[in-house]
PyMOL CGO cylinders between C-alpha atoms (Angstrom):
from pymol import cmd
from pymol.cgo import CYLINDER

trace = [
    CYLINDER, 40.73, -28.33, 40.48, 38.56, -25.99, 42.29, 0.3, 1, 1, 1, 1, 1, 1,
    CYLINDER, 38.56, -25.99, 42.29, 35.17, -27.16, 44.47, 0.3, 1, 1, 1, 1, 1, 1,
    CYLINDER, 35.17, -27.16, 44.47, 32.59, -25.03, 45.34, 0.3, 1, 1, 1, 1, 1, 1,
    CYLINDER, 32.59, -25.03, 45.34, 29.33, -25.28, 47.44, 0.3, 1, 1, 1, 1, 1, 1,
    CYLINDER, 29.33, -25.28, 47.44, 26.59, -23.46, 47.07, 0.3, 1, 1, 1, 1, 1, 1,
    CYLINDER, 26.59, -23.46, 47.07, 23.04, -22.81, 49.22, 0.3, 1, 1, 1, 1, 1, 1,
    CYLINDER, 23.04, -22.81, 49.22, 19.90, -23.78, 47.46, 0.3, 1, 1, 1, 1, 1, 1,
    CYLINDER, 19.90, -23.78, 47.46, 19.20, -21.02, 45.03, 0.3, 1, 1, 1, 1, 1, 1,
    CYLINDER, 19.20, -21.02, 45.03, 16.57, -19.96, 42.31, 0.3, 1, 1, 1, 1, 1, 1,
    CYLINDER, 16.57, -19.96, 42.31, 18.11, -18.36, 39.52, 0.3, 1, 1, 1, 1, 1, 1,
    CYLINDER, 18.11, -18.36, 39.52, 15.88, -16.03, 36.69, 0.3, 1, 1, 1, 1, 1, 1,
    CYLINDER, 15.88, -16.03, 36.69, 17.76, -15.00, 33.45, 0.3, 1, 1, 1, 1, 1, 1,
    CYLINDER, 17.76, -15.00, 33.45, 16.05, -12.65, 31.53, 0.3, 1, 1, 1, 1, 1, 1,
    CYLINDER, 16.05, -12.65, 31.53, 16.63, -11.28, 28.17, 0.3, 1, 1, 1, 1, 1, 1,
    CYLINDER, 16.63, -11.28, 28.17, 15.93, -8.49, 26.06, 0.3, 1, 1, 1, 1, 1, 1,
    CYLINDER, 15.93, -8.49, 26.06, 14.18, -9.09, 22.76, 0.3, 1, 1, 1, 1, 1, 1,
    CYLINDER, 14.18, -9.09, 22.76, 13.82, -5.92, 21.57, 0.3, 1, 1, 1, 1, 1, 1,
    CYLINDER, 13.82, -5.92, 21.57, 14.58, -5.09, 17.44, 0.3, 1, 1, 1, 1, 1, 1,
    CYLINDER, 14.58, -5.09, 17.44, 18.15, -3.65, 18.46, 0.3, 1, 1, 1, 1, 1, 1,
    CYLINDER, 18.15, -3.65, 18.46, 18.60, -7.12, 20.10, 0.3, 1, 1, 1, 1, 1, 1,
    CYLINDER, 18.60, -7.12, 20.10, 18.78, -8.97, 16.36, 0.3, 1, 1, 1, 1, 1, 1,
    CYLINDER, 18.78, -8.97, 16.36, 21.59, -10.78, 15.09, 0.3, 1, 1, 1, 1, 1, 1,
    CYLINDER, 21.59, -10.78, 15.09, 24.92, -11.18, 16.89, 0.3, 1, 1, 1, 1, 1, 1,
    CYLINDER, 24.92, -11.18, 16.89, 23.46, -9.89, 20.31, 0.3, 1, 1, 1, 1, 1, 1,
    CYLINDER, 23.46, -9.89, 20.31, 20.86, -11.87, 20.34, 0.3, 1, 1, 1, 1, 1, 1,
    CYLINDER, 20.86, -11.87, 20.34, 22.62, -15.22, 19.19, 0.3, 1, 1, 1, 1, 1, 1,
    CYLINDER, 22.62, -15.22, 19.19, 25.18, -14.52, 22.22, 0.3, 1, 1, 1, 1, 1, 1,
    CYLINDER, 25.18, -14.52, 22.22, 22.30, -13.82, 24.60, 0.3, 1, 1, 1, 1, 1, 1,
    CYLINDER, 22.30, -13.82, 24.60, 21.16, -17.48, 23.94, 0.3, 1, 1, 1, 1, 1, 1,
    CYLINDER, 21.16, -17.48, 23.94, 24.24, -19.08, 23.90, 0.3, 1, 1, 1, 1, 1, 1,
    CYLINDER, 24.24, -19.08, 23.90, 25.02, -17.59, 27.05, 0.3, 1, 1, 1, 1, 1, 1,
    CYLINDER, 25.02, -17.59, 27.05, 22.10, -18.62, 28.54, 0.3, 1, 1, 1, 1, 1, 1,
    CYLINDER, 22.10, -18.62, 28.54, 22.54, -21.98, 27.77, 0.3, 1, 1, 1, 1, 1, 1,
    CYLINDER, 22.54, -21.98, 27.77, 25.37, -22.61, 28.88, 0.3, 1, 1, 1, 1, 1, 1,
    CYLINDER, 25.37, -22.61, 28.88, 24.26, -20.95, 32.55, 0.3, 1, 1, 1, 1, 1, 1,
    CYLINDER, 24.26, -20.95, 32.55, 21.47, -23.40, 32.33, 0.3, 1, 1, 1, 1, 1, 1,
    CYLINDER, 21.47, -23.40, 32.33, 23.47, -26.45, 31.73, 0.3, 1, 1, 1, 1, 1, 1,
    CYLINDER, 23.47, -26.45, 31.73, 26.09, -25.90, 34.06, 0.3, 1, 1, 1, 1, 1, 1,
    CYLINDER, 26.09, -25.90, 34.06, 23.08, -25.23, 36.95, 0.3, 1, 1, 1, 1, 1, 1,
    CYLINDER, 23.08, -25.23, 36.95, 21.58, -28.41, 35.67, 0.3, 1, 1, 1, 1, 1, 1,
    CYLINDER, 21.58, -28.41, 35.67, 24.93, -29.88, 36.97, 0.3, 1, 1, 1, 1, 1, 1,
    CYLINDER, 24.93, -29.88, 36.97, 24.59, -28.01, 40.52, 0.3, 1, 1, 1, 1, 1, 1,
    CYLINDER, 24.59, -28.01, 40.52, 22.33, -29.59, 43.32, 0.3, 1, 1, 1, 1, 1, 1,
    CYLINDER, 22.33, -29.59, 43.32, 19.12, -27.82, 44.23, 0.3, 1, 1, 1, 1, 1, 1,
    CYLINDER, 19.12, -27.82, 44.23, 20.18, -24.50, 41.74, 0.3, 1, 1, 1, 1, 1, 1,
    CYLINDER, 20.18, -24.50, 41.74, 16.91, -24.02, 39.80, 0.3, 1, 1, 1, 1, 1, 1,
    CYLINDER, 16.91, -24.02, 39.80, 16.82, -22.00, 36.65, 0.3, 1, 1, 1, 1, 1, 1,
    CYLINDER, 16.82, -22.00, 36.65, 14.33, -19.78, 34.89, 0.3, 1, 1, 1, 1, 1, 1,
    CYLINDER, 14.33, -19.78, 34.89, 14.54, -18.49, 31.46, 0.3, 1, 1, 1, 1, 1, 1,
    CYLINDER, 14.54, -18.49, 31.46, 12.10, -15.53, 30.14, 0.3, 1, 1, 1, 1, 1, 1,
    CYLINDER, 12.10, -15.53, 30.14, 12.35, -12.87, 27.15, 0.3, 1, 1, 1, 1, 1, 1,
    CYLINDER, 12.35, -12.87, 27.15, 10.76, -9.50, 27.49, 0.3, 1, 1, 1, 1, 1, 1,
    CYLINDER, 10.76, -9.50, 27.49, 9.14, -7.43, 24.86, 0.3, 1, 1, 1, 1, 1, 1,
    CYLINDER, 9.14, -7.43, 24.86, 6.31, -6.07, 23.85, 0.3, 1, 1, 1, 1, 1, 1,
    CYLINDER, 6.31, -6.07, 23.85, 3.28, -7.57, 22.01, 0.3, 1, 1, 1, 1, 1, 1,
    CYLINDER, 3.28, -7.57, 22.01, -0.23, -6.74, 21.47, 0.3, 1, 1, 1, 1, 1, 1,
    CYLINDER, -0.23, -6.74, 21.47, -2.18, -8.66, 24.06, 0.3, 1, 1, 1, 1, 1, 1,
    CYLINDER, -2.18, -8.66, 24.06, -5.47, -9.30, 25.49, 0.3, 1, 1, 1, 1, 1, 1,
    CYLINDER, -5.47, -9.30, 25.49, -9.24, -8.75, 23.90, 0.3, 1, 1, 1, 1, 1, 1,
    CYLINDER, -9.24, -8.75, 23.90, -8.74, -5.64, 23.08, 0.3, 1, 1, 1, 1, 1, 1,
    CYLINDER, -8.74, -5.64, 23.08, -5.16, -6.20, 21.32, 0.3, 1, 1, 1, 1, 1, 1,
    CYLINDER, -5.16, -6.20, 21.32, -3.46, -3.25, 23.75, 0.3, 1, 1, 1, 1, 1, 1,
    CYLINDER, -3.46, -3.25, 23.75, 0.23, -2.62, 22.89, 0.3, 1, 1, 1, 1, 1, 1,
    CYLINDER, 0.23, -2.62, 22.89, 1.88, -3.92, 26.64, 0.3, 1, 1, 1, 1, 1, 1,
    CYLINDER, 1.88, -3.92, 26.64, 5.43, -4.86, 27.75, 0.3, 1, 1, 1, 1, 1, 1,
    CYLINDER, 5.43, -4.86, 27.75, 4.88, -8.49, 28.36, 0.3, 1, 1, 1, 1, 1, 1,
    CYLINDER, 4.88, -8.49, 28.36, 7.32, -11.24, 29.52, 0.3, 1, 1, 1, 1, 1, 1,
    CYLINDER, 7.32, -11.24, 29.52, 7.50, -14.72, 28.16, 0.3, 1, 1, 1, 1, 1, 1,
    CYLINDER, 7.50, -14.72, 28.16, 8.70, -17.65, 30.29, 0.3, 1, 1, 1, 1, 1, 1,
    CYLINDER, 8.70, -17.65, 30.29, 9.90, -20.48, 28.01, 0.3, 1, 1, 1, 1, 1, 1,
    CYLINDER, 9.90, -20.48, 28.01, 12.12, -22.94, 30.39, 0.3, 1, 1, 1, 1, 1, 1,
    CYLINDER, 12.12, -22.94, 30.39, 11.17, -23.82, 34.52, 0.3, 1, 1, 1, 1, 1, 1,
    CYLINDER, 11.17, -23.82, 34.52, 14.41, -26.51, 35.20, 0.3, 1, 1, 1, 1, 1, 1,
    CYLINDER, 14.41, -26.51, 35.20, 11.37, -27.57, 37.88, 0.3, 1, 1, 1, 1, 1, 1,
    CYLINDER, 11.37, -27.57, 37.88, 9.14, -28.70, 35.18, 0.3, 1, 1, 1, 1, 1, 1,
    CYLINDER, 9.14, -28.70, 35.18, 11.48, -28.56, 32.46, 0.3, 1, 1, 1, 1, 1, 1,
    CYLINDER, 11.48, -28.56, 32.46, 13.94, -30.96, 30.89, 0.3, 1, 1, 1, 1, 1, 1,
    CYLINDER, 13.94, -30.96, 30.89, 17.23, -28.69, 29.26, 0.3, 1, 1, 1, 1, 1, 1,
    CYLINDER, 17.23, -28.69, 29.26, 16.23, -30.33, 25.42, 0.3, 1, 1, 1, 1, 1, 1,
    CYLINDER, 16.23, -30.33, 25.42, 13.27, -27.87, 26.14, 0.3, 1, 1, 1, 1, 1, 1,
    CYLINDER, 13.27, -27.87, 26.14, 15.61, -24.59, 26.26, 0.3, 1, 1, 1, 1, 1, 1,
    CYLINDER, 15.61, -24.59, 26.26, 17.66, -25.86, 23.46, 0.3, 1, 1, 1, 1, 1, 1,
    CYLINDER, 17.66, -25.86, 23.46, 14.70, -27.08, 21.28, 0.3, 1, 1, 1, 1, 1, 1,
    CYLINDER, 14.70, -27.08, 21.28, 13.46, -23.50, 22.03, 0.3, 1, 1, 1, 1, 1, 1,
    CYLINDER, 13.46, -23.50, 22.03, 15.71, -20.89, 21.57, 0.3, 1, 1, 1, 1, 1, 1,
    CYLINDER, 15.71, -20.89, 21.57, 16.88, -20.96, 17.81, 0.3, 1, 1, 1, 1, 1, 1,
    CYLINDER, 16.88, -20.96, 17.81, 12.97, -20.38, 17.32, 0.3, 1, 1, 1, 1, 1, 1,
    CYLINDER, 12.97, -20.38, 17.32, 12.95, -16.69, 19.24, 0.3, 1, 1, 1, 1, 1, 1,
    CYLINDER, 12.95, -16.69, 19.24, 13.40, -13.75, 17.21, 0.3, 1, 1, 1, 1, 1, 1,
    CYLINDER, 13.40, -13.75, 17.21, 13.90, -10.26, 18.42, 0.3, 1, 1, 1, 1, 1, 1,
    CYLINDER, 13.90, -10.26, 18.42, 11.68, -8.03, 17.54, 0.3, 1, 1, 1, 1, 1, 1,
    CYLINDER, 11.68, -8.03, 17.54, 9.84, -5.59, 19.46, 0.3, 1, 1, 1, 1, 1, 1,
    CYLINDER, 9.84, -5.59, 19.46, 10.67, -2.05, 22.42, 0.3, 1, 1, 1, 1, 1, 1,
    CYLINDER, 10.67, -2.05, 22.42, 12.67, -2.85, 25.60, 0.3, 1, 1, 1, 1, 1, 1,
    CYLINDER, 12.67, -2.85, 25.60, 10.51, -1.94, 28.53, 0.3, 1, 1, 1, 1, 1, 1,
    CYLINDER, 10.51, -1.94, 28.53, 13.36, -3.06, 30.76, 0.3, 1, 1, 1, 1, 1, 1,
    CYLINDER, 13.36, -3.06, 30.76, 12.04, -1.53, 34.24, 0.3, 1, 1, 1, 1, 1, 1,
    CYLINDER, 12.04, -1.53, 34.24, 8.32, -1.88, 33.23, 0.3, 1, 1, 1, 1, 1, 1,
    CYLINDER, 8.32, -1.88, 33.23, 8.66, -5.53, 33.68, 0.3, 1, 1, 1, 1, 1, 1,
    CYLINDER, 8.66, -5.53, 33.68, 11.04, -5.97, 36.56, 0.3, 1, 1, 1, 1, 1, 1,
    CYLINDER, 11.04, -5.97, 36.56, 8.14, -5.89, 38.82, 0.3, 1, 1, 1, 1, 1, 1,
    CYLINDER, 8.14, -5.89, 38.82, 6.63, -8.45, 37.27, 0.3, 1, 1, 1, 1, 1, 1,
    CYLINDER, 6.63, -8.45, 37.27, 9.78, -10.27, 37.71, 0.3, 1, 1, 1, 1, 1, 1,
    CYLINDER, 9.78, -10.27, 37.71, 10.69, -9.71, 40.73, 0.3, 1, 1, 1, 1, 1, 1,
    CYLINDER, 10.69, -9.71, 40.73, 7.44, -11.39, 41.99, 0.3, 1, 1, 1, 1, 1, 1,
    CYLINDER, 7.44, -11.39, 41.99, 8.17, -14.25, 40.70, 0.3, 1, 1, 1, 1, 1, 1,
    CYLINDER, 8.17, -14.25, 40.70, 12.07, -14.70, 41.89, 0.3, 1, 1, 1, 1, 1, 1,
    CYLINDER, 12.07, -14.70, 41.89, 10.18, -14.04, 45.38, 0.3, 1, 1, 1, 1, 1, 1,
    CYLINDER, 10.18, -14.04, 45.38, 7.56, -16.16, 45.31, 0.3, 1, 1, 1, 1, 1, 1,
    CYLINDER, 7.56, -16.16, 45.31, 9.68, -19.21, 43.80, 0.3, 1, 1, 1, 1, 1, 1,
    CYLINDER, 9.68, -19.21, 43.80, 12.62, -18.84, 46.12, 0.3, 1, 1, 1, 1, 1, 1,
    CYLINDER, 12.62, -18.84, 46.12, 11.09, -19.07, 49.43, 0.3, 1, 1, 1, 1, 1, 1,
    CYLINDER, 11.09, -19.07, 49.43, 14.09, -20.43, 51.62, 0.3, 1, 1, 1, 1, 1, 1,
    CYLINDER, 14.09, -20.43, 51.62, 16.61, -20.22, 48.60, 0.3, 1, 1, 1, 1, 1, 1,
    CYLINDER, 16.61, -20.22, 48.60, 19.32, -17.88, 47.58, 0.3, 1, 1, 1, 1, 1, 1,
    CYLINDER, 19.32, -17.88, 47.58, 17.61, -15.74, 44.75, 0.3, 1, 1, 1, 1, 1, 1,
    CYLINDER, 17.61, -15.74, 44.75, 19.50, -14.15, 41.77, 0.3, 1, 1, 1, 1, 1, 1,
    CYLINDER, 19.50, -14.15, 41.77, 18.07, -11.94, 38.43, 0.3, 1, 1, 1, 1, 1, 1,
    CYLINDER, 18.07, -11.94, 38.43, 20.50, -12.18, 35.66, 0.3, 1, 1, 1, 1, 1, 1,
    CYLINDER, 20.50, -12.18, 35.66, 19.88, -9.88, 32.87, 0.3, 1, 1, 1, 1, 1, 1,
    CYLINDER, 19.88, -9.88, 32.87, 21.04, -9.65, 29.28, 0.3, 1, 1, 1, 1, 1, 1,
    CYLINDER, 21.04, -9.65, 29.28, 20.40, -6.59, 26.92, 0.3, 1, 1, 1, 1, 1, 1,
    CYLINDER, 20.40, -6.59, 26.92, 22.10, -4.12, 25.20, 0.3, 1, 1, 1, 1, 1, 1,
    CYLINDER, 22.10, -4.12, 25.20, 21.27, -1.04, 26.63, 0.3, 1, 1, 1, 1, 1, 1,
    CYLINDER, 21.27, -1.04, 26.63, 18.51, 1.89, 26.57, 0.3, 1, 1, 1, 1, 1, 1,
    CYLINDER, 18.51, 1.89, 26.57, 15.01, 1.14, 27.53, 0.3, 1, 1, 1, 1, 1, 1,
    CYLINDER, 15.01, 1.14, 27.53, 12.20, 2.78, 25.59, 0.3, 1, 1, 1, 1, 1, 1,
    CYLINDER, 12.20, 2.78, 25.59, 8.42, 1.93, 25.43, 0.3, 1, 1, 1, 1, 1, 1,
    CYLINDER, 8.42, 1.93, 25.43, 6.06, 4.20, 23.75, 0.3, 1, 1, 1, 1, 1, 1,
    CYLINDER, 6.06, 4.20, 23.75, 6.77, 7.32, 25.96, 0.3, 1, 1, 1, 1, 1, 1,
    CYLINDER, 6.77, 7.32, 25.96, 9.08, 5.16, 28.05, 0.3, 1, 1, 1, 1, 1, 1,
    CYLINDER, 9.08, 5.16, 28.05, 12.65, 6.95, 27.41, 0.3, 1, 1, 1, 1, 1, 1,
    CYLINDER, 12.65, 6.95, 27.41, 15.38, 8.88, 28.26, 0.3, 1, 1, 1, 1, 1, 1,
    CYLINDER, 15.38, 8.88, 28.26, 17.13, 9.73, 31.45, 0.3, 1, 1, 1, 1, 1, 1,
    CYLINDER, 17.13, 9.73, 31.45, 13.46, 9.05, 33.33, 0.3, 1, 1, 1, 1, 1, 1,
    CYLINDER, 13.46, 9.05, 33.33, 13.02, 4.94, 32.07, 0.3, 1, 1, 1, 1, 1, 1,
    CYLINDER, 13.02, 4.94, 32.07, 16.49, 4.76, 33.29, 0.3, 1, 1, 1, 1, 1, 1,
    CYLINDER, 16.49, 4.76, 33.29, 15.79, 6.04, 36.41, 0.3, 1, 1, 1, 1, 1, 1,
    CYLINDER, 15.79, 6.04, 36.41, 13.02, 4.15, 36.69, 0.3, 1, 1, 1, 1, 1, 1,
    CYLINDER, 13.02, 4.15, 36.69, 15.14, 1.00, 36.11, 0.3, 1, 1, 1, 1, 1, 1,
    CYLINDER, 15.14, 1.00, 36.11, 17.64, 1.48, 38.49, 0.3, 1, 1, 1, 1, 1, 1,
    CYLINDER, 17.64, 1.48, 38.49, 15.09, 2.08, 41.05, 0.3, 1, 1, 1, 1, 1, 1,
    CYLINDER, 15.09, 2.08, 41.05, 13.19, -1.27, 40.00, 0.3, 1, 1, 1, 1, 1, 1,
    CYLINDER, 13.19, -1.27, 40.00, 16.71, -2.93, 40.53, 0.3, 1, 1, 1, 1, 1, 1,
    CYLINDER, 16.71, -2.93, 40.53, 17.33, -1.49, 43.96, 0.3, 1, 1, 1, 1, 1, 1,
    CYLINDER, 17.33, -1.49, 43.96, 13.81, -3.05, 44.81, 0.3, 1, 1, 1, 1, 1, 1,
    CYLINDER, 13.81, -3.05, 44.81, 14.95, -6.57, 43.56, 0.3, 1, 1, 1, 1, 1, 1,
    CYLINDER, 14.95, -6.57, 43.56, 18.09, -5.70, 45.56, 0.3, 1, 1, 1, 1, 1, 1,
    CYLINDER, 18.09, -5.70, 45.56, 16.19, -5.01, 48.63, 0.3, 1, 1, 1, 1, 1, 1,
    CYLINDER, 16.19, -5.01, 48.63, 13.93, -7.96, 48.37, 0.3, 1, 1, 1, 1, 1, 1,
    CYLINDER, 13.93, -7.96, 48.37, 17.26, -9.54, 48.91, 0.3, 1, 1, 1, 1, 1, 1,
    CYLINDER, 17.26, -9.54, 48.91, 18.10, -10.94, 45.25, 0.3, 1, 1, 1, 1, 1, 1,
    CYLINDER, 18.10, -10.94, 45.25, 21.04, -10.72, 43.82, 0.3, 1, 1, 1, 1, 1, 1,
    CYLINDER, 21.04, -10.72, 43.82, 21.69, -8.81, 40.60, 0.3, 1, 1, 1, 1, 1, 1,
    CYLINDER, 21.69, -8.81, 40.60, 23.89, -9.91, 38.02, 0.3, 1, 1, 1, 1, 1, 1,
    CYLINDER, 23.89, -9.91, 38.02, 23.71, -7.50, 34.62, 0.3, 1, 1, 1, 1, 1, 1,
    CYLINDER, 23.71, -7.50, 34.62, 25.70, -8.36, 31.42, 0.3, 1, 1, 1, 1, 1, 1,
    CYLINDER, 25.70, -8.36, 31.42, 26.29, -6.04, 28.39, 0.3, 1, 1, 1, 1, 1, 1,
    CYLINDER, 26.29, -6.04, 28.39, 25.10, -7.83, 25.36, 0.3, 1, 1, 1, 1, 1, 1,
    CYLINDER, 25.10, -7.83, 25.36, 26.73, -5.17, 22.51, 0.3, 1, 1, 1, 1, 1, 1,
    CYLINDER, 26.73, -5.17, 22.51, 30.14, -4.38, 20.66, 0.3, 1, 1, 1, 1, 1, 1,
    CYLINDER, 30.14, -4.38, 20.66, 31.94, -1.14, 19.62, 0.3, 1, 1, 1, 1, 1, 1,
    CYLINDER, 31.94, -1.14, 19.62, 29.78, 1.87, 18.77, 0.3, 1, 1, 1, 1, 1, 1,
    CYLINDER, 29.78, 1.87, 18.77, 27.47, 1.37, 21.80, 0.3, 1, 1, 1, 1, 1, 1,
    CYLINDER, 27.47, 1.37, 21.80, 29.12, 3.97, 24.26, 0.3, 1, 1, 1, 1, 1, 1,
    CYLINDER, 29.12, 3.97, 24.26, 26.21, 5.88, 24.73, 0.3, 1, 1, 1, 1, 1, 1,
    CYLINDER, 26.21, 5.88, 24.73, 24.02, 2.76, 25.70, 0.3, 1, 1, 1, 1, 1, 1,
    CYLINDER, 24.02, 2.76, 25.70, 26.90, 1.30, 27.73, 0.3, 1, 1, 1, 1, 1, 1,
    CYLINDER, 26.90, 1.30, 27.73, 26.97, 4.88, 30.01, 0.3, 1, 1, 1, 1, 1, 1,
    CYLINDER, 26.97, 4.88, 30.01, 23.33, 3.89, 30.20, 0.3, 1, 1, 1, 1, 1, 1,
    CYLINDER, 23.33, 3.89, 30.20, 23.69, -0.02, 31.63, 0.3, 1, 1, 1, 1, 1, 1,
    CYLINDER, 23.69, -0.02, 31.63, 25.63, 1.70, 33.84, 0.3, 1, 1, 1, 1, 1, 1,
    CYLINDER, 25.63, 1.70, 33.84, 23.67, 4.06, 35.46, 0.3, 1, 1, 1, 1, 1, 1,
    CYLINDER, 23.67, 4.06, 35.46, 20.95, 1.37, 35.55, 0.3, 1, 1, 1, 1, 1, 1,
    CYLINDER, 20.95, 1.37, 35.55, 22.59, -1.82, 36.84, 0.3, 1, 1, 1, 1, 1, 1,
    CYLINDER, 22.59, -1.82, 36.84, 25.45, 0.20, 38.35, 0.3, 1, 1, 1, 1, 1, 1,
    CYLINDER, 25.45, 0.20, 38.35, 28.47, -2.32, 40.48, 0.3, 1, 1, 1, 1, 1, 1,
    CYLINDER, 28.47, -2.32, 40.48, 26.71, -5.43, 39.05, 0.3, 1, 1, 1, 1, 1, 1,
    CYLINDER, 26.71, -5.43, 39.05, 27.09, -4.33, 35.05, 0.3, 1, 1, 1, 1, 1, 1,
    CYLINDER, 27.09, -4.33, 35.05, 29.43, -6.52, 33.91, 0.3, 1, 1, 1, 1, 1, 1,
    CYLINDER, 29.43, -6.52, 33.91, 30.95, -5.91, 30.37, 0.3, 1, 1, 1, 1, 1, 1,
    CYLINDER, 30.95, -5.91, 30.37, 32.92, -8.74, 29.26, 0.3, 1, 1, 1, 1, 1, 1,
    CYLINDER, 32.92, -8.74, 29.26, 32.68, -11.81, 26.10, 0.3, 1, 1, 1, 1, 1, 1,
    CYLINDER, 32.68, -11.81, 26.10, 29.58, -13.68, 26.44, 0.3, 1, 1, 1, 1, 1, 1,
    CYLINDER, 29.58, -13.68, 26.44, 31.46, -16.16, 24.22, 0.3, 1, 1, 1, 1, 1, 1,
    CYLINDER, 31.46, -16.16, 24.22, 34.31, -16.31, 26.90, 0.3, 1, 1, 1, 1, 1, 1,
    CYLINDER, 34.31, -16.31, 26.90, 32.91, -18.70, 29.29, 0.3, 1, 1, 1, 1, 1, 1,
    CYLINDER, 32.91, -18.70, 29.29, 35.88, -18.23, 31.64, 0.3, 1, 1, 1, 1, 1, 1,
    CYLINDER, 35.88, -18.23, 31.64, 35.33, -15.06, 32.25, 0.3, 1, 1, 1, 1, 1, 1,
    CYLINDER, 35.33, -15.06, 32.25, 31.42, -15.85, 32.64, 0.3, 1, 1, 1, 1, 1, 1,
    CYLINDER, 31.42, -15.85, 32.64, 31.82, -18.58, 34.87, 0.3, 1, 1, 1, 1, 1, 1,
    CYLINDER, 31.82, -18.58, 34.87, 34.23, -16.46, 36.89, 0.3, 1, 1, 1, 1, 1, 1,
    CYLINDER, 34.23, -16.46, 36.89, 31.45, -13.69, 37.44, 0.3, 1, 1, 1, 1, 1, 1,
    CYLINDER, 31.45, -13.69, 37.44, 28.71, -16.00, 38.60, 0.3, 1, 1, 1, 1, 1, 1,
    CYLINDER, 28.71, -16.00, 38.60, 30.64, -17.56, 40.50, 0.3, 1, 1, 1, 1, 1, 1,
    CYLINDER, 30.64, -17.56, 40.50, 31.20, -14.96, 42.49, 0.3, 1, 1, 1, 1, 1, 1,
    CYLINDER, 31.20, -14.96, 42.49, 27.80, -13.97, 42.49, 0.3, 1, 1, 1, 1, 1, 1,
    CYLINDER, 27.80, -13.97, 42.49, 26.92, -17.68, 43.87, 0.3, 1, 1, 1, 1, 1, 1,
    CYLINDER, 26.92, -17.68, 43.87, 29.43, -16.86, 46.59, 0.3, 1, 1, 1, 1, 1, 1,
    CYLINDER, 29.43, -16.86, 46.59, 28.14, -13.81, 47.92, 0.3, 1, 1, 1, 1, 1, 1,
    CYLINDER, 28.14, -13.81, 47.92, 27.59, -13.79, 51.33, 0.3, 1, 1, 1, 1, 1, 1,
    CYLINDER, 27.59, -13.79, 51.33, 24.39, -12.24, 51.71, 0.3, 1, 1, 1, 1, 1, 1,
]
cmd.load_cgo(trace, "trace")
């Protein structure tokens, strides 16, 4: 039997929910984050948010925009929410990936004022947006990840793929770099084992 303790922390899982997310990936991706949402239920003072990122065409004049959705606050939220929720998502849509880490960021920071802070992120891979692509989106990325890292909150990245994807894997890399972690979303072991020691961090 192991026992751990952890500080008050505030902890944002985001997923991608881009087209090349459908099927298989994206069923893991929710599983996944269920389970991380349950077990924090289960943890005292470990809030949770869940949000999918895309893009839709938004605003009066319909413009074509990376957008985030927030669908589950644990501090407003009861967990039926998430799992009422999630079977309705579909993926559809680009990954903007570091085009709405900003966005994110701001709100890890501004709910986790005296709390630990962590971004978990699920995707499978390459960003692209409109001219958002290649070896420049990643950069851009990694750099929006260093920020998140600077403002203190810790990143935890997970593959969400199978074989074939070497290319895009080589590209998680380079973005999420010693936090890309590339192991069964369906082993919850091994999950548990890596936010774990995330959780236990010293900062």
């Amino acid at each position: 039997i192991e026992s751990f303790a952890y500080n008050p922390g505030m902890l944002h899982i985001s997923i991608d929910n881009s087209g090349s997310m459908n099927g298989d990936r994206i069923r893991n991706a929710m599983k996944t984050t269920m389970a991380i949402a349950k077990a924090c239920s289960m943890i005292d003072n470990m809030d949770v948010v869940v949000s999918f990122r895309s893009a839709d065409n938004v605003g009066q004049g319909r413009d074509y925009l990376p957008v985030i959705g927030i669908i589950y606050d644990s501090r407003r939220d009861h967990i039926n929410k998430l799992v009422k929720i999630m079977p309705q998502v579909r993926a559809c849509g680009t990954t903007p990936e570091g085009l709405c880490f900003a966005a994110i960021m701001n709100e890890i920071v501004n709910a986790s004022k005296g709390k630990d802070s962590y971004f978990v992120n699920m995707c499978d891979g390459m960003p692209w947006f409109q001219n958002y692509g290649g070896n420049s989106a990643l950069m851009h990325t990694k750099q929006q990840v260093n920020k998140m890292r600077r403002e203190g909150i810790k990143v935890l990245s997970y593959f969400i793929g199978g074989s074939g994807f070497g290319d895009a894997k080589e590209a998680f890399q380079k973005m999420y770099g010693k936090d890309s972690q590339f192991i069964d979303t369906n082993n919850l072991v091994s999950l548990a084992k890596t936010m774990n020691s995330k959780f236990l961090e010293v900062a």
